[in-house]
C-alpha positions in Angstrom: -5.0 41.6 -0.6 -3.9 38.6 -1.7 -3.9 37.9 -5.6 -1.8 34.7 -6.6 -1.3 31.8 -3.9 1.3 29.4 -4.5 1.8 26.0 -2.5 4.6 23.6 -3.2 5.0 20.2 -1.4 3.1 21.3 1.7 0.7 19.1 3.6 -1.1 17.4 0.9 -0.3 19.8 -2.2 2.7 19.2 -3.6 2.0 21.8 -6.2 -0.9 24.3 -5.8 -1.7 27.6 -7.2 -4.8 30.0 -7.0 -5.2 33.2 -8.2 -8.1 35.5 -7.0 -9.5 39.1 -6.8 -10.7 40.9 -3.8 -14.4 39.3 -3.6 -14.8 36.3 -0.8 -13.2 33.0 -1.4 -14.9 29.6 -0.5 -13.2 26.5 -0.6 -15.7 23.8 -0.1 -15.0 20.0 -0.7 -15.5 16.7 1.5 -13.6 16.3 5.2 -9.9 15.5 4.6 -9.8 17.4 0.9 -7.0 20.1 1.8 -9.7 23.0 2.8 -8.1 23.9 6.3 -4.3 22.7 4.5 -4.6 25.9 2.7 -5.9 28.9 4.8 -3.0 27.4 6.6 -0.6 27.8 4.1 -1.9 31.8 4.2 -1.8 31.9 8.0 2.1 30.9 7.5 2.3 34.4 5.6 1.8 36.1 9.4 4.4 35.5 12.5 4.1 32.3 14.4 3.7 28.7 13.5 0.7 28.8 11.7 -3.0 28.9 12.7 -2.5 24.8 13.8 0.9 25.9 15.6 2.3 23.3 13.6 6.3 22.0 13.2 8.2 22.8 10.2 8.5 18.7 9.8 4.0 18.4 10.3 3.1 20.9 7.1 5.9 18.7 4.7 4.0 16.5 2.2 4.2 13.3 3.1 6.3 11.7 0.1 8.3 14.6 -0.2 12.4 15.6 0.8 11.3 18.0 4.2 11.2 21.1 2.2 8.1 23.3 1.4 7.2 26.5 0.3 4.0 29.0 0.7 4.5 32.1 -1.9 2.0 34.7 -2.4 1.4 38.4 -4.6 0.1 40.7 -2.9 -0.9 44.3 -3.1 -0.8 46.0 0.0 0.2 49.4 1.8 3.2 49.1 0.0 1.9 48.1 -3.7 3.0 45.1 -4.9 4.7 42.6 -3.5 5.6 38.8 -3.4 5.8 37.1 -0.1 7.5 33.7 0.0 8.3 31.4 3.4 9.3 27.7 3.7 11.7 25.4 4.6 14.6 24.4 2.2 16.2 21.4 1.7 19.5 20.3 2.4 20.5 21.4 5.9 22.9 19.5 8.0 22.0 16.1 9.1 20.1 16.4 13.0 20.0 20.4 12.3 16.8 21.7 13.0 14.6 23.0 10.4 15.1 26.9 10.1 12.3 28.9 8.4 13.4 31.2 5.4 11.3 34.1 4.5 11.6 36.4 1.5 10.2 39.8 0.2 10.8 40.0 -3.7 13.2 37.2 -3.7 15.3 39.2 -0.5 15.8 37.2 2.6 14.5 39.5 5.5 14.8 38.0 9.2 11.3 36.5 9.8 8.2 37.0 8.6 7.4 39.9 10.6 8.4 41.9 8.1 5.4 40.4 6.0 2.8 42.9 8.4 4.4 46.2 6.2 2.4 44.0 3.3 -0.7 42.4 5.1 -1.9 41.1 8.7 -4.0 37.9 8.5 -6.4 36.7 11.7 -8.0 33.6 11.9 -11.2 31.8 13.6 -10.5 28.2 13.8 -12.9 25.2 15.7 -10.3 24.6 18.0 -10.9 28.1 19.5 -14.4 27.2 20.4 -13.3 26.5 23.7 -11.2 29.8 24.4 -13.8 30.6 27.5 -13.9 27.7 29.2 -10.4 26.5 28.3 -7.4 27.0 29.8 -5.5 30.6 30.6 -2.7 29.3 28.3 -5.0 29.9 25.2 -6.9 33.1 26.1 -3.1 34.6 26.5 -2.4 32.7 22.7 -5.2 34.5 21.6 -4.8 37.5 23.2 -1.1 37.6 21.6 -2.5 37.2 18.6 -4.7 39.9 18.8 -1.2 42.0 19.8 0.3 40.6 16.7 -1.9 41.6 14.8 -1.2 45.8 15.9 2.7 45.2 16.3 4.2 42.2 14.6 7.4 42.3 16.9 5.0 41.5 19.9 6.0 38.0 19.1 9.4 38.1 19.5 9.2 39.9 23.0 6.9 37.0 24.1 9.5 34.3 22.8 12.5 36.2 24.8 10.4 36.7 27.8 9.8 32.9 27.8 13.2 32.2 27.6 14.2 34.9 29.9 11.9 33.2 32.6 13.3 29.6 31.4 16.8 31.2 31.9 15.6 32.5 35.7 14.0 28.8 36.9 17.3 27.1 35.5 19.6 29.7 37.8 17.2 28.7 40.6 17.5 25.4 40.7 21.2 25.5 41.4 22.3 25.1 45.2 23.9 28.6 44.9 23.1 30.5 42.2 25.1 33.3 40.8 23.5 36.1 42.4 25.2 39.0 39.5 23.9 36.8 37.1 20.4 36.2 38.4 20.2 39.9 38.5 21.2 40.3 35.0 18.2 38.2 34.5 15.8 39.4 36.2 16.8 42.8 34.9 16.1 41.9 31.6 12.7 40.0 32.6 11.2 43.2 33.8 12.2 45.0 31.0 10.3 42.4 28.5 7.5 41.8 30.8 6.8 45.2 31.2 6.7 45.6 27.4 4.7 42.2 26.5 2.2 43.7 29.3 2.0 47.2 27.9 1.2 46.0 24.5 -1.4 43.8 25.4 -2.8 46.5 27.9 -2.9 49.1 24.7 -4.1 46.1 22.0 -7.3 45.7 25.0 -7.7 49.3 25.4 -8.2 50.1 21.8 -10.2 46.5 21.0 -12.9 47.7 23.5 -13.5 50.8 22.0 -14.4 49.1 18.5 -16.4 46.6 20.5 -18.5 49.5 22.2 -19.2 51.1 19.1 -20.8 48.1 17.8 -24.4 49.2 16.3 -27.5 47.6 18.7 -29.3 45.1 17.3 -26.2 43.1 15.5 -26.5 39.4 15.6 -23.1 38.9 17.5 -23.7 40.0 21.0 -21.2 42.8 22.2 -18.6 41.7 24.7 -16.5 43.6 27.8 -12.7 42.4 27.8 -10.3 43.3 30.4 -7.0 42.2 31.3 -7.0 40.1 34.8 -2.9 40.9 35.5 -1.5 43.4 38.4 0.9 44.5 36.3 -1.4 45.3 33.3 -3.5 47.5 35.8 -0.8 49.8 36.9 0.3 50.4 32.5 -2.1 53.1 32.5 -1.1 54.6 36.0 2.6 54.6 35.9 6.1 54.8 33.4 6.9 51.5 32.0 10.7 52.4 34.3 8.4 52.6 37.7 6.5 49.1 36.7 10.3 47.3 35.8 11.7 48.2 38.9 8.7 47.4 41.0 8.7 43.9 39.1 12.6 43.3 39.7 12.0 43.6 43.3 8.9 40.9 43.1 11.7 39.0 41.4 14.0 39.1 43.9 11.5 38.8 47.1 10.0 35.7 45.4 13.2 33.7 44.5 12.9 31.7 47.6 9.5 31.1 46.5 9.9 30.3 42.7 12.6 28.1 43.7 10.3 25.9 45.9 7.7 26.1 43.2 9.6 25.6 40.2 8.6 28.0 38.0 7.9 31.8 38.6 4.5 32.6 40.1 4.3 36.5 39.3 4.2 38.7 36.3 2.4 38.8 32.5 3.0 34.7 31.7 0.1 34.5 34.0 -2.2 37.4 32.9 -5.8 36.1 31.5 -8.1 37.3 29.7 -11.4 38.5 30.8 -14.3 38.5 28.9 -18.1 39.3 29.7 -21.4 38.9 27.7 -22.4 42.1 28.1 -26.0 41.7 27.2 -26.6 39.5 30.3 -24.0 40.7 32.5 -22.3 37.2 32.7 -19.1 35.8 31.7 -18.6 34.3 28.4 -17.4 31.0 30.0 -20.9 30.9 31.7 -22.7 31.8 28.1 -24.2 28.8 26.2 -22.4 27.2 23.5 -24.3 28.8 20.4 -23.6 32.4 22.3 -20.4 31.9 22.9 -19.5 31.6 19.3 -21.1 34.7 18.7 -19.3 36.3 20.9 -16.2 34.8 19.2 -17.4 35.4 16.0 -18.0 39.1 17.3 -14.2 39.5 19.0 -13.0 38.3 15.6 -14.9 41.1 13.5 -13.9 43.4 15.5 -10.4 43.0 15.7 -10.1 42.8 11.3 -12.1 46.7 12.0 -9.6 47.6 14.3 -6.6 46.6 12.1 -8.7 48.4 9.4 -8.8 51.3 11.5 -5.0 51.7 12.4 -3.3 50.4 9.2 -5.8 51.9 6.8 -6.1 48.3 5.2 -8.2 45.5 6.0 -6.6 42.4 6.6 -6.6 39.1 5.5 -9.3 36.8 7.5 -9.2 33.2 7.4 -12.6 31.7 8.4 -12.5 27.9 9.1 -15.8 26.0 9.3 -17.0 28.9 10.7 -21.1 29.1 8.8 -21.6 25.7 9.4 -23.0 25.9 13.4 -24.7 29.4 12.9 -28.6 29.4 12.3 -29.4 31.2 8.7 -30.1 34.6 10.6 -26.9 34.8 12.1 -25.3 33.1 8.8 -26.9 35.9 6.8 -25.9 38.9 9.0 -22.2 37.4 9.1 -22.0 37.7 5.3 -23.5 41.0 5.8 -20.7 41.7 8.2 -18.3 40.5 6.0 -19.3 42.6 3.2 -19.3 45.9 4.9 -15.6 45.1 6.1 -14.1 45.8 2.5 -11.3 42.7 3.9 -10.6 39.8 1.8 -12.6 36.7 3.4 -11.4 32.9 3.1 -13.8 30.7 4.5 -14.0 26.5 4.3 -17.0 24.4 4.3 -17.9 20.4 3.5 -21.5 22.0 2.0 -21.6 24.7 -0.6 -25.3 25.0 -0.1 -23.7 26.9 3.2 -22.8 29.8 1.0 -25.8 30.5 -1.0 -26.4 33.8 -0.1 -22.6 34.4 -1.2 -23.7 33.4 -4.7 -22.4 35.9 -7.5 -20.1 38.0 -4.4 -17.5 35.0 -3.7 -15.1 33.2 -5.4 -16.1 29.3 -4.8 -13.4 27.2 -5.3 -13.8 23.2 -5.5 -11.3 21.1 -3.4 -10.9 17.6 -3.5 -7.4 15.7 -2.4 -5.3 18.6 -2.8 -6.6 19.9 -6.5 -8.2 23.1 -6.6 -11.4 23.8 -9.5 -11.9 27.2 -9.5 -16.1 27.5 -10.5 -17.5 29.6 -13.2 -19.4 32.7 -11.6 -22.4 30.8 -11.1 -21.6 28.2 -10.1 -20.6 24.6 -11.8 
């Protein structure tokens, strides 16, 4: 849980602080006020480049030097902690920005080390399209989701991206070094193989929660499966059988890859498949009201399956989120949200949105980067 939130010179806060309890938080104010700024901020406290996928230089306030800073007390798994992550200034002239991150005032290497304290997932607008959008972002999201269950999974997709950046470069030369492009590709298969086995496992276990959803519930239940050759044979075969068999795709295919540019087998291709069960269609194929739900639905699930393995809820950041459901499906997500035991930050332009939260949230004012916390009750 988060208790005490403290922004300094980031987007449009250059100094911010909110303390809370573990009861839902809504920030409402007008379009533009800082609302999405500072589940943002939160987001920052989790692997990765924020729920925008922002630069360093993009979440700097505007008048400031380049420098910001997100802190945050928690209590968690561990008791209490503080969290703090930013940018400093005064780094060399054309150096790029390096992120710092700190556990009680320690530097540790990145902010994985923030999941032994808490996991925070998101639901943004811009993932209304995941369906019907491009592979790219089901695999973001799906990565997330991975994140979320092992908060190294990040860094094996970054060195698996740059492993396969390393391969194309080799291919474009006349002659490449064969010994080398071996050592490449030997590496590849090793972190393809384990990028593919986590998201096989993070799947597995995510469609269990989703099939024990109770009928009736007001987000529709959704089938997800992995559409990836190599994600098929996880369950079947060792991770050593699956490497090997993927170095000799490598090696087959260079001719191939060369032509092509870019290499056309293994996980940086995998999507993800997803099916509204209740009609027995895909959820790109789904209206735009049910695919929401659906979304809405993946989401939930996910915080119970974190719930589930960590013995903690997380952290879920809700943006926008009430304002395109009907009041039944409004009403039954709050019910949702209560059962979950997780601390809840959702944004909204219209307060009258939250009504049935009245007396169970914390509603917090926002207006140009100030925070008003309300009286219980209301203002």
């Amino acid at each position: 849980m988060l208790c005490r939130l403290t922004l300094t010179n980031f987007r449009n806060y250059r100094a911010a602080v909110l303390e809370v309890g573990d009861e839902p938080v809504v920030l409402y104010g007008p379009n533009g006020a800082g609302k999405t700024n500072l589940i943002e901020a939160i987001s920052f406290l989790a692997p990765g480049r924020g729920l925008r996928r922002a630069t360093f230089d993009e979440v700097a306030f505007a008048e400031g030097d380049g420098s910001w800073a997100v802190a945050a007390e928690v209590e968690g798994a561990l008791g209490l902690a503080t969290l703090g992550t930013g940018v400093e200034r005064g780094r060399e002239e054309g150096a790029p920005a390096a992120r710092l991150c700190r556990i009680d005032r320690e530097p540790v290497a990145s902010a994985a080390a923030f999941a032994d304290h808490l996991r925070v997932i998101w639901l943004i607008p811009a993932m209304d399209s995941l369906f019907v959008g491009a592979p790219s972002e089901r695999r973001r999201f799906l990565d997330r989701l991975a994140l979320a269950v092992d908060a190294e999974h990040a860094g094996r997709v970054n060195a698996l991206e740059r492993a396969l950046r390393s391969r194309n470069r080799l291919l474009e030369e006349a002659r490449p070094d064969v010994h080398w492009l071996d050592a490449v590709e030997h590496e590849t298969a090793e972190l393809a193989v384990a990028v593919a086995g986590l998201r096989a496992e993070t799947v597995r276990r995510l469609a269990a929660v989703l099939a024990a959803r109770p009928p009736g519930s007001a987000f529709p239940p959704a089938e997800i499966a992995l559409d990836g050759w190599m994600e098929s044979l996880i369950p079947q075969q060792p991770a050593i059988e699956i490497e090997e068999l993927y170095r000799a795709v490598l090696r087959d295919n260079r001719a191939r890859d060369a032509a092509a540019g870019r290499t056309l087998e293994g996980p940086h291709l995998t999507d993800l498949a997803v099916v509204y069960a209740q009609k027995g269609i895909a959820a790109a194929a789904a209206s735009t009201g049910e695919q929401k739900a659906i979304l809405i639905g993946l989401v939930l699930a996910h915080a119970r399956l974190i719930a589930a393995m960590t013995g903690s809820a997380p952290i879920l950041l809700l943006d926008e989120v009430v304002a395109h459901l009907d009041p039944a499906r409004r009403v039954a997500l709050y019910e949702d949200l209560a059962q979950m035991r997780a601390q809840i930050w959702m944004t909204g332009a219209d307060p009258a949105l939250f009504a049935e939260m009245a007396g169970r949230a914390t509603m917090v004012a926002v207006d140009s980067g100030r925070l008003r916390r309300e009286p219980r009750g209301g203002g």
